[in-house]
C-alpha positions in Angstrom: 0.0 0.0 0.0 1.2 3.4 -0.9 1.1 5.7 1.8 -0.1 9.9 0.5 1.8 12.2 2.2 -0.4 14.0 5.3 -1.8 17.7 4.8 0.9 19.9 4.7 -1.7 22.7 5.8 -3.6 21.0 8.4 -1.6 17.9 9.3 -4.1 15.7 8.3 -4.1 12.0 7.2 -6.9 11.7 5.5 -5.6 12.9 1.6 -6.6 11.5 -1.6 -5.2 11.7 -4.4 -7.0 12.9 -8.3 -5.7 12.8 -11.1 -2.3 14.9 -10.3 -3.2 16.4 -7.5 -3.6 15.9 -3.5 -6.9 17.0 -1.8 -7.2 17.0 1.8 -10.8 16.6 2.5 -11.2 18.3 6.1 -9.7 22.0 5.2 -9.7 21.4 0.7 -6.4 22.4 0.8 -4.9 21.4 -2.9 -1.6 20.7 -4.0 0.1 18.9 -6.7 2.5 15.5 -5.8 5.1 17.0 -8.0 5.7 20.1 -5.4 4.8 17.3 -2.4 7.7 14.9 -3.9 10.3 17.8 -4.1 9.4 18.6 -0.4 9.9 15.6 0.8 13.6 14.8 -0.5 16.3 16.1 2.6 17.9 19.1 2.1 22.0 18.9 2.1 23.3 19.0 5.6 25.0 22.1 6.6 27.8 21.5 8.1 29.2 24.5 11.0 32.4 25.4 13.0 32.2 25.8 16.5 31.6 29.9 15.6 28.8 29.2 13.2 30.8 29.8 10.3 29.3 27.3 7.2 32.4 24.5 6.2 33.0 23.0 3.2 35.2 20.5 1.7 38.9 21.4 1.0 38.8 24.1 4.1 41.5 24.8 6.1 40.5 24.8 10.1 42.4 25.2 13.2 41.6 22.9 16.8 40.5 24.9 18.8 41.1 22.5 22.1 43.7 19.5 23.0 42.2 16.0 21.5 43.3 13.2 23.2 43.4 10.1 20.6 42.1 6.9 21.4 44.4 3.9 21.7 46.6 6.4 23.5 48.6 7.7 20.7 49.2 11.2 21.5 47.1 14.6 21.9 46.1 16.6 18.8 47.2 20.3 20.4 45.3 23.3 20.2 46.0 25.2 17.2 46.7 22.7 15.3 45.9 23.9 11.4 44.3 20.8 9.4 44.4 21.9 5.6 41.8 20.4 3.2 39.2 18.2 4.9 36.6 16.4 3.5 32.5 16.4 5.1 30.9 13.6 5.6 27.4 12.5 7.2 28.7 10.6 10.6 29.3 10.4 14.0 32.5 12.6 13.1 32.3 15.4 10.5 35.0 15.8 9.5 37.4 13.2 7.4 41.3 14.4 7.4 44.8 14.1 7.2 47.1 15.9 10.4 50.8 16.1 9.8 52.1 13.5 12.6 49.0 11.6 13.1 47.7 10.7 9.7 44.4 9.9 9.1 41.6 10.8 11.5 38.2 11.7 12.0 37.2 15.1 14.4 33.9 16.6 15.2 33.1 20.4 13.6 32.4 21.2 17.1 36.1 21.3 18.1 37.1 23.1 14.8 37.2 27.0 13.5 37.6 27.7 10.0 40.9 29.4 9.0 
């Protein structure tokens, strides 16, 4: 069973569909599944430093606090300028290479854009 998308006016469940349109039957609100299927794909993820600023991939940001590593291989000091990361949807944001470390992972929250 296909499932209509609720009202987007009044919330309601109870929509049918004609021809190429959506009805919703308790407040006739009408709109067409064209606008209704471009509302429902996600919008791209914004990613943010920890001052708000908007990142993207190939940035350069600094640490802005001590990181310990797991596994106990060393801290990743404040300051610490990481030069063309790559965004990703995860746990971690951020996907990059640190001079001494190698590959890692970090969170936006512990970044600033440089």
């Amino acid at each position: 069973m296909n499932a209509l998308p609720p009202c987007p006016k009044c919330q309601s469940a109870f929509t049918y569909m004609d021809a190429d349109l959506y009805i919703c039957p308790e407040c006739a609100h009408e709109w067409s599944a064209q606008s209704s299927a471009a509302a429902s794909e996600p919008a791209a993820k914004v990613f943010r430093d920890s001052a708000g600023n908007i990142l993207q991939d190939g940035d350069t940001v600094t640490v802005i606090k001590d990181l310990k590593l797991k596994g106990g291989g060393g801290v990743v000091k404040m300051g610490t300028k990481v030069k063309n990361i790559r965004l990703v949807d995860a746990d971690h944001d951020i996907d990059c290479k640190i001079d001494g470390f190698g590959a890692m992972s970090l969170k936006t929250e512990f970044v600033k854009k440089a």
